[in-house]
Residue, then its C-alpha position, 0 to 999 in steps of 0.5 A: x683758228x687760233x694766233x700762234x707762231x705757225x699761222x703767223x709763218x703759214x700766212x707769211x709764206x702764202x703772201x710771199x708765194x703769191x707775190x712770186x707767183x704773180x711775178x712770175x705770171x705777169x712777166x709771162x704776160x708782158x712778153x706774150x703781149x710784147x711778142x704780139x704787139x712785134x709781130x702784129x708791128x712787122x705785119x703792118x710794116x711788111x704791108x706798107x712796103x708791099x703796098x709802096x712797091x706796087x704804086x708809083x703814084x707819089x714819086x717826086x722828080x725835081x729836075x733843075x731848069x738852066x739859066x738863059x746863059x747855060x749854067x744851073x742855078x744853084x737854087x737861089x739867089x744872092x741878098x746883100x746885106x749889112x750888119x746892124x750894131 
């Protein structure tokens, strides 16, 4: 093989072909995995709501106990306190 002007051209259009090929390849890649990683995402997400909609275990209620004179309690109780300078 002899170094001339046309292997110099042939060896830098190689190395620019590969880099758009690969480009080309790994943005393909990256969306095919983003497209699973979504998909396998929407699955799980569509399995726990299923799996929430059927149990009622772990349902909360907080029902508000009345004071002796009639009223609710708003949920605590009033401390005095002074300013320090």
């Amino acid at each position: 093989m002899e170094l001339g002007p046309q292997n110099f051209l042939r060896t830098i259009l190689i190395i620019v072909a590969i880099y758009y090929v690969s480009k080309f390849l790994l943005k393909f890649w990256v969306r095919s995995k983003v497209k699973q990683a979504t998909s396998a995402r929407e699955n799980y997400v569509s399995e726990q709501e299923a799996s929430h909609k059927q149990g009622e275990a772990g349902k909360v209620h907080i029902n508000n106990k009345t004071d002796d004179s009639g009223h609710q309690s708003s949920g605590g109780e009033y401390i005095d306190y002074e300013e320090v300078d």
